[in-house]
N, C-alpha and C positions, 0 to 999 in steps of 0.2 A: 504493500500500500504506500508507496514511496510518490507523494505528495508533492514536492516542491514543485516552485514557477517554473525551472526548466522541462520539469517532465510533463506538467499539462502544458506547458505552451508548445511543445512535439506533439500533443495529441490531437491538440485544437486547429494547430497547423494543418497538421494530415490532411485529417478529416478521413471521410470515407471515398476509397478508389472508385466506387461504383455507386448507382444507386441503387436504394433498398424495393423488394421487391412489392412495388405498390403497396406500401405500408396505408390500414387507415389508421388515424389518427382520433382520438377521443380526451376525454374526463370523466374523471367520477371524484365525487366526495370520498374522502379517506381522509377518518380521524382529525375533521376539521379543513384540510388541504382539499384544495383541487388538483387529485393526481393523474398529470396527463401520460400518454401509453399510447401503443403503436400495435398494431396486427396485420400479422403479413402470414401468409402461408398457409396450409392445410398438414392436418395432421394431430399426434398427439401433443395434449400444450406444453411449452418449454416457454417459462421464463426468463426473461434478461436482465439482471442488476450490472449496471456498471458502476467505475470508478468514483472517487471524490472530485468534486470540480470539475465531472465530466455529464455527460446528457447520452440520448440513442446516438447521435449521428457521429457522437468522437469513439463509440461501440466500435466501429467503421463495419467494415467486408460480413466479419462474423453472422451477423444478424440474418441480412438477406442466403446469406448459404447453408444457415441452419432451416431457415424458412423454407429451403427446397424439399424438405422431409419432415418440417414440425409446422405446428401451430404456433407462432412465435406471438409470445407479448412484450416485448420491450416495454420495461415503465421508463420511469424519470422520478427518481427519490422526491424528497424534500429539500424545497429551495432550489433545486439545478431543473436546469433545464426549462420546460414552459411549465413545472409543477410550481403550487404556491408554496411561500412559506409559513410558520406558524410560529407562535410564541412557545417553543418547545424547544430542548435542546435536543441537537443528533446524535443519538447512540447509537448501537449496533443492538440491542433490545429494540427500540423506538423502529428500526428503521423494518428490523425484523417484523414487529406488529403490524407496520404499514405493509407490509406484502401479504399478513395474510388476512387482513381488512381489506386491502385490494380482492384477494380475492373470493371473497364472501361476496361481494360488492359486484363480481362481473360476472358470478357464478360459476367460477373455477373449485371443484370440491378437494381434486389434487393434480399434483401437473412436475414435472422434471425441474428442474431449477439450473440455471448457467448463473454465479455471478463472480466477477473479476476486481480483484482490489478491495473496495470499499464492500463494492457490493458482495464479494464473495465473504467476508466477513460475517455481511448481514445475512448471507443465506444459509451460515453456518450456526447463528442463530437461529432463523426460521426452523430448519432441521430440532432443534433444541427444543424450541418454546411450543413448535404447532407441527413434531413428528409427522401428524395425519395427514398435514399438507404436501408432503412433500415424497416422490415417488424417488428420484435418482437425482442427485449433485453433485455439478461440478465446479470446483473452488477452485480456479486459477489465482496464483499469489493471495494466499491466506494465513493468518497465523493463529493459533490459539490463546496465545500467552505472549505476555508485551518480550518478553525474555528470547522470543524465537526473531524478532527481526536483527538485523543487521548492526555490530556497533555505531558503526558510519551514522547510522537512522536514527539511532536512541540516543548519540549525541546530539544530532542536530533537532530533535524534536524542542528541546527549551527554547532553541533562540528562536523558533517561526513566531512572525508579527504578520500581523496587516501588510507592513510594507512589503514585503517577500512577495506580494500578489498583489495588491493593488495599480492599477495603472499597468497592468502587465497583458500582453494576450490575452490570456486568461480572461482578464475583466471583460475585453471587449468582445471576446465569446458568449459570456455571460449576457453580455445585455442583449445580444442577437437572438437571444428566444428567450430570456427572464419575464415575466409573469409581471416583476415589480425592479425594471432596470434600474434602478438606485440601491438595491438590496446586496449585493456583492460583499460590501465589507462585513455586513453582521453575517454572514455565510462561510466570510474566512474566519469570523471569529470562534463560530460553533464548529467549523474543522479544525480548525485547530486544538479548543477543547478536546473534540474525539480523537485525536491524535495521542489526547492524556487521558484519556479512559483506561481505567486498572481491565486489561485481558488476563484471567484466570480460568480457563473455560475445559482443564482437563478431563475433570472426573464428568463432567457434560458429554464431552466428545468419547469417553470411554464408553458411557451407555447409549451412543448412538448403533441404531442400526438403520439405518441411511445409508443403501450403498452410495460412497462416494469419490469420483475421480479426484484428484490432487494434483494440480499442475502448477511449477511453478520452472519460471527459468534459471538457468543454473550461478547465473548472475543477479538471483533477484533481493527481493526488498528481506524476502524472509530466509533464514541461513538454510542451506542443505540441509543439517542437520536436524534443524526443527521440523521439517519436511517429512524426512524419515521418521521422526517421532512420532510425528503425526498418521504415517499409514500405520505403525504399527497399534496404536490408538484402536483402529477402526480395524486390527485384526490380519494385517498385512508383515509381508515381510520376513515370512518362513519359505523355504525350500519348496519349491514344485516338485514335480515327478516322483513325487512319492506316494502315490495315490491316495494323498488327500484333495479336494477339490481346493481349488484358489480361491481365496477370500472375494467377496463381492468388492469392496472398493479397490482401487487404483491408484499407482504412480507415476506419474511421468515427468521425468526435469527435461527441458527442452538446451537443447545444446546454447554456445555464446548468446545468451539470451538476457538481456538487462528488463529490468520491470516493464519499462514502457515497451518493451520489446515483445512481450507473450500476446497481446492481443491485436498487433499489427500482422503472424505468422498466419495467416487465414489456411491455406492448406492444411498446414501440419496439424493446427487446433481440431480442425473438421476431422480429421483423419484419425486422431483421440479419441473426441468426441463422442462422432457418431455409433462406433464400432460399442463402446460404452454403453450407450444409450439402447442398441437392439440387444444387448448381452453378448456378444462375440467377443470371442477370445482366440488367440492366436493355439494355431493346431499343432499340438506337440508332436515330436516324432515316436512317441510310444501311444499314439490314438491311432486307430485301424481307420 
């Protein structure tokens, strides 16, 4: 979840290579906000959370290429993007509830979950807080515990201010689909906050059984190490070919891969992804 002005303003830059596949576009109430949301595609549903300080369209490629085989809903959290904000602070609790009031609200009973960064955070909540919701997840760049990111990260999380983002890309992203374009700075200030939210969420993720993929690149925000702690969390991590079946969740660290780097990889993601999501597993050479 590595936050700073340079990695969203490489986000907001990008943007997306292509367009999304005839996304419609709506709202609905959620928890006081007006949360706006996108649908594209046919199929079973798969939802989208993305990053902090990011919307659907800094998503980029991913979205419409899942939409070739899901039901895609792309939201837009709280505060970003064309969703409103509220007199609430953003936690990864909060942001969790928001998804599964969303989806009470569009009449999604359960549905897949993608979410990346921030959002993979919160979806690792939702797993937590509303199991029922939640069929299969995939957490690109997630952590459980503040202790799994990067020292790099956990130094520099005291000094972020306003200024670090203000007046930067970023802002003028922001105001290009904000709800309430003067709102930017109380938005850096509640990320930032959640940047100091205590992550303690072990013995959580111990009792989850959510099968769920793990993707993080090998350069990312959160250390290799925390990574592997984490599948083995979820039951991973032992020797195959010993005729015990492989654990339902997954790991995969993507090669030279920097944080802002996992969600621009659009092939390779699909290629995880998908196979994930039908339950395919690669065919061993002692299966007939």
């Amino acid at each position: 979840m590595f936050r700073t002005s340079l990695v969203l303003t490489t986000l907001l830059i990008a943007g997306p290579a292509f367009a999304q596949s005839e996304p419609v576009g709506d709202r609905v109430e959620v928890n006081g906000m007006q949360m706006y949301y996108e649908v594209s595609g046919e199929g079973d549903p798969l939802i989208v959370l993305h990053g902090a300080y990011m919307n659907i369209p800094t998503m980029g490629d991913i979205i419409p290429r899942l939409a070739e085989t899901h039901r895609v809903y792309a939201l837009e959290f709280q505060g970003h993007g064309r969703t409103t904000d509220i007199d609430r602070p953003i936690t990864y609790p909060n942001l969790a509830d928001d998804v599964a009031a969303f989806m009470d609200a569009v009449g999604i009973e359960r549905a897949d979950v993608f979410g990346y960064s921030m959002g993979s955070a919160a979806a690792l909540q939702l797993a937590i807080r509303h199991p029922e919701k939640v069929d299969q997840l995939i957490a690109a760049s997630v952590a459980y515990d503040v202790s799994g990111w990067q020292p790099a990260f956990i130094e520099m999380i005291p000094t972020m201010s306003r200024e670090m983002f203000v007046g930067t890309p970023m802002e003028d992203g922001y105001r290009e689909l904000a709800a309430n374009p003067e709102g930017f700075p109380e938005l850096v200030d509640k990320l930032i906050a959640l940047e100091k939210e205590p992550m303690a969420w072990e013995e959580d993720v111990r009792g989850l059984t959510t099968p769920i993929l793990i993707i993080a690149g090998d350069a990312d925000v959160s250390t290799l190490e925390h990574n592997v702690a984490l599948f083995r969390l979820l039951g991973g991590g032992e020797m195959g070919d010993m005729g015990v079946p492989l654990p339902a969740s997954r790991l995969a660290v993507l090669p030279a891969t920097s944080h802002t780097a996992v969600i621009t990889q659009v092939d390779l993601l699909h290629a995880l992804i998908e196979p994930f999501l039908q339950g395919e597993t690669p065919r061993s050479m002692f299966e007939p």
